[in-house]
C-alpha positions in Angstrom: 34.8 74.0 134.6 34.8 76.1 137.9 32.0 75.7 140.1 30.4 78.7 142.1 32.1 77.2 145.3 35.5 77.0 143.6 35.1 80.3 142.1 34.6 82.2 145.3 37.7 80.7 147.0 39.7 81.5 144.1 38.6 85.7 144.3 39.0 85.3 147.8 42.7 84.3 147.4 43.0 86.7 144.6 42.1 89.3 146.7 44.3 88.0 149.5 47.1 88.0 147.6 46.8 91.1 146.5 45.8 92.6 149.8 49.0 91.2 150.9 51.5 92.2 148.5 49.8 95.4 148.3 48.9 95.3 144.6 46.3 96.4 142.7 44.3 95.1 139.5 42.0 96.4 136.6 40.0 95.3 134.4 38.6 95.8 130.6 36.4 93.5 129.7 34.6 92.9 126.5 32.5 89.3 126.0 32.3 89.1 129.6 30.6 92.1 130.2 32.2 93.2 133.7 31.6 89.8 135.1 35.2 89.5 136.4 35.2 92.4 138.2 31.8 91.5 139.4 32.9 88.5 141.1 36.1 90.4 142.7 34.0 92.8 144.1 31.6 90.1 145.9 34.6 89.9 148.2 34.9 91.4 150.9 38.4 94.0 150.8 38.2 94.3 147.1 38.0 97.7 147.3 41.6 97.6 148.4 42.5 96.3 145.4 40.4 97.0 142.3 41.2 100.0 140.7 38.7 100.5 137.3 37.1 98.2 135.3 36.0 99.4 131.8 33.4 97.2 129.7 34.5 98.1 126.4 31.9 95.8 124.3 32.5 98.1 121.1 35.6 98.4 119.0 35.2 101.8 118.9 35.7 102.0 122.9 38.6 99.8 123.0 40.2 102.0 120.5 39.3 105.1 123.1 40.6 103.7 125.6 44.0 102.9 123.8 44.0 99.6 121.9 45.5 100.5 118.8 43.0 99.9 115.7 46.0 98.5 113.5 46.0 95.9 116.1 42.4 94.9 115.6 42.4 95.4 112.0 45.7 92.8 111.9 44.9 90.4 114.5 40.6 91.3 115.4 39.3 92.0 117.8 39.2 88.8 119.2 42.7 88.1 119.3 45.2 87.5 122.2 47.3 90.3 120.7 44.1 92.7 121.3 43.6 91.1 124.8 46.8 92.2 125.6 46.5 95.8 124.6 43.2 96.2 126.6 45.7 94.7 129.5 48.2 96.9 129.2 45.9 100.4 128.3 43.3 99.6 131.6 46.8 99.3 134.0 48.6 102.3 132.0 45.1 104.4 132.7 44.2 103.4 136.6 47.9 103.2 137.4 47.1 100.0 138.7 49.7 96.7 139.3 48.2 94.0 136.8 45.9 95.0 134.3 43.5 92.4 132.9 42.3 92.3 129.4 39.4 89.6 128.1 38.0 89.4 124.8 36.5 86.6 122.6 33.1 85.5 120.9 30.7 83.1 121.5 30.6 80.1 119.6 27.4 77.8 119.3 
């Protein structure tokens, strides 16, 4: 588990690095709700960096915003294959260097 403390430092390097090497990063998020890009943007300089970030909580926003629905349908929508596409789309659309792509469920 990350601690708050642990989790600042590592956005702060993020951010560094990127800052550095002059790449950028976006985001679609689904069962996080935006809370990755959230915590970039607590950092100071992010805005040098971060592109977009898309919550796409629905299937049918994924699918807008360029995850194939054969891909869901084969795999769901909670798949690695699907985090992947919602990778790849978000960087295709904000032209950005690294695209970042989270999906999952909950489990009790």
């Amino acid at each position: 588990m990350i601690y708050n403390n642990d989790m600042k430092n590592l956005n702060k390097k993020i951010v560094k690095i990127l800052r550095k090497n002059n790449k950028t990063i976006s985001f679609m998020e689904s069962c996080t709700g935006g809370y990755l890009a959230n915590e970039i943007t607590n950092v100071s300089g992010s805005s040098n960096v971060l592109k977009v970030s898309l919550v796409t909580y629905s299937n049918e926003y994924k699918i807008k915003f360029g995850v194939a629905k054969e891909t869901i349908n084969k795999y769901t929508v909670y798949s690695l294959e699907t985090a992947k596409e919602m990778a790849k789309k978000v960087s295709d659309i904000a032209l950005s260097s690294y695209g970042i792509g989270v999906t999952g469920e909950l489990r009790k």
